[in-house]
C-alpha positions in Angstrom: 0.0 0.0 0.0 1.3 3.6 -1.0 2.7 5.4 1.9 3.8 8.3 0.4 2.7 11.8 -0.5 4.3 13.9 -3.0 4.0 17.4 -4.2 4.5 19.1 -7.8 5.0 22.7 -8.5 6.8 25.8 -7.7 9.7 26.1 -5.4 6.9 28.7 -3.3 4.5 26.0 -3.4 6.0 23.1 -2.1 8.2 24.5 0.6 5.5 24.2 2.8 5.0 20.9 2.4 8.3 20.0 2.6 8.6 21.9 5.9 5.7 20.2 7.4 7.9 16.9 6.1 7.0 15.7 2.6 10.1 14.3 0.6 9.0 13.9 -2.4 8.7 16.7 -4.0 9.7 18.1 -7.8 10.5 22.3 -7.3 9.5 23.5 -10.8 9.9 27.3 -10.9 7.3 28.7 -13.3 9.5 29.8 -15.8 9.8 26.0 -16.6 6.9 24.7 -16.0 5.6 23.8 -19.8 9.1 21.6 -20.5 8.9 19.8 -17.3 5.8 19.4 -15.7 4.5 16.8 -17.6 7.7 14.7 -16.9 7.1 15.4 -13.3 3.7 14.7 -13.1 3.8 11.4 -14.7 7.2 9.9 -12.9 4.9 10.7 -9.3 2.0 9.0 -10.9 3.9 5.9 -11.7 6.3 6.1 -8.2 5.0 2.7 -6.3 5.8 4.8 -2.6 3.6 7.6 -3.6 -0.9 7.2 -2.6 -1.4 10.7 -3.3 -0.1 13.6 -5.5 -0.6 17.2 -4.5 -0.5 20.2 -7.0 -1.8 23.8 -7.5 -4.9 24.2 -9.5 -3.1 26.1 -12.1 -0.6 24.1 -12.6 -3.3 21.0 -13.5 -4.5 23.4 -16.4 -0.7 23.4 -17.9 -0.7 19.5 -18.2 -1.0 18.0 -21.7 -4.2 16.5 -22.7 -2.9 13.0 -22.2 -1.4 13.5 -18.8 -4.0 15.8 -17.3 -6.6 12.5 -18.5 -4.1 10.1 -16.3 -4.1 12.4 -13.3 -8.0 13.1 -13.1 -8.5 9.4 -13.8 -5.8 7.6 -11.5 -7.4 6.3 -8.4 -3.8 5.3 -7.2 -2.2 7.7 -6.6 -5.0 10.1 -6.2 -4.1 13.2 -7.3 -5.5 16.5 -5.1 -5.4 20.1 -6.2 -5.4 22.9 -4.1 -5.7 26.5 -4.8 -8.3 29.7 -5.6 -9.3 28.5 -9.1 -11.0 24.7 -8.2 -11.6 25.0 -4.4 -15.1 24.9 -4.0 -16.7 22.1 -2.5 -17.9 20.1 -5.3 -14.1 20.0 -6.8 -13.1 18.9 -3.3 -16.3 16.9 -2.9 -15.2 15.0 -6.1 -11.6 14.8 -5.2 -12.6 12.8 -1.8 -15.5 10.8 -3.3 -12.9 9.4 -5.8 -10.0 8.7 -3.4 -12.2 6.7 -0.8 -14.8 5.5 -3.3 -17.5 7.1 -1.6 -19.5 10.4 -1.1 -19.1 11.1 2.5 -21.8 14.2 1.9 -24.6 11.8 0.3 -27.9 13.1 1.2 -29.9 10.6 0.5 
């Protein structure tokens, strides 16, 4: 079972992760964000230590068609995005439903 959790994006956004004690991490300042991402993206989404991937909301709208597919799909890892553009409830409603299989808000 995956242990792990990683985080993908600029050196701003993942220093807090790392400080709270997240080692796996790829730094990607913005300015190379469109060569590398991708490549980051996909090598935490195939890393066997790693259950879930964390990345800014932005940063999921840089991914190529192909890779952004793999992310949204992937069940494990899951992949969660945080961040001003997606964070309403029913993107993290969605996000939780799809990690744990099951709508914890179900009203019926």
């Amino acid at each position: 079972m995956s242990q792990e959790i990683a985080v993908v994006g600029s050196p701003e956004f993942t220093t807090g992760f790392r400080l709270a004690g997240v080692r796996k991490f790829a730094d990607i300042p913005n300015e190379e964000k469109d060569e590398r991402l991708d490549d980051a993206v996909e090598e935490m989404l195939t890393d066997d230590d790693v259950g879930i991937v964390v990345m800014h909301d932005d940063d999921m709208e840089r991914l190529s068609r192909g890779v952004r597919k793999d992310a949204e799909t992937s069940v494990e890892p899951v992949l969660v995005t945080l961040g001003a553009s997606g964070a309403g409830s029913g993107g993290l409603r969605e996000q939780i439903k799809r990690a744990i299989g099951i709508d914890l808000m179900d009203e019926d």
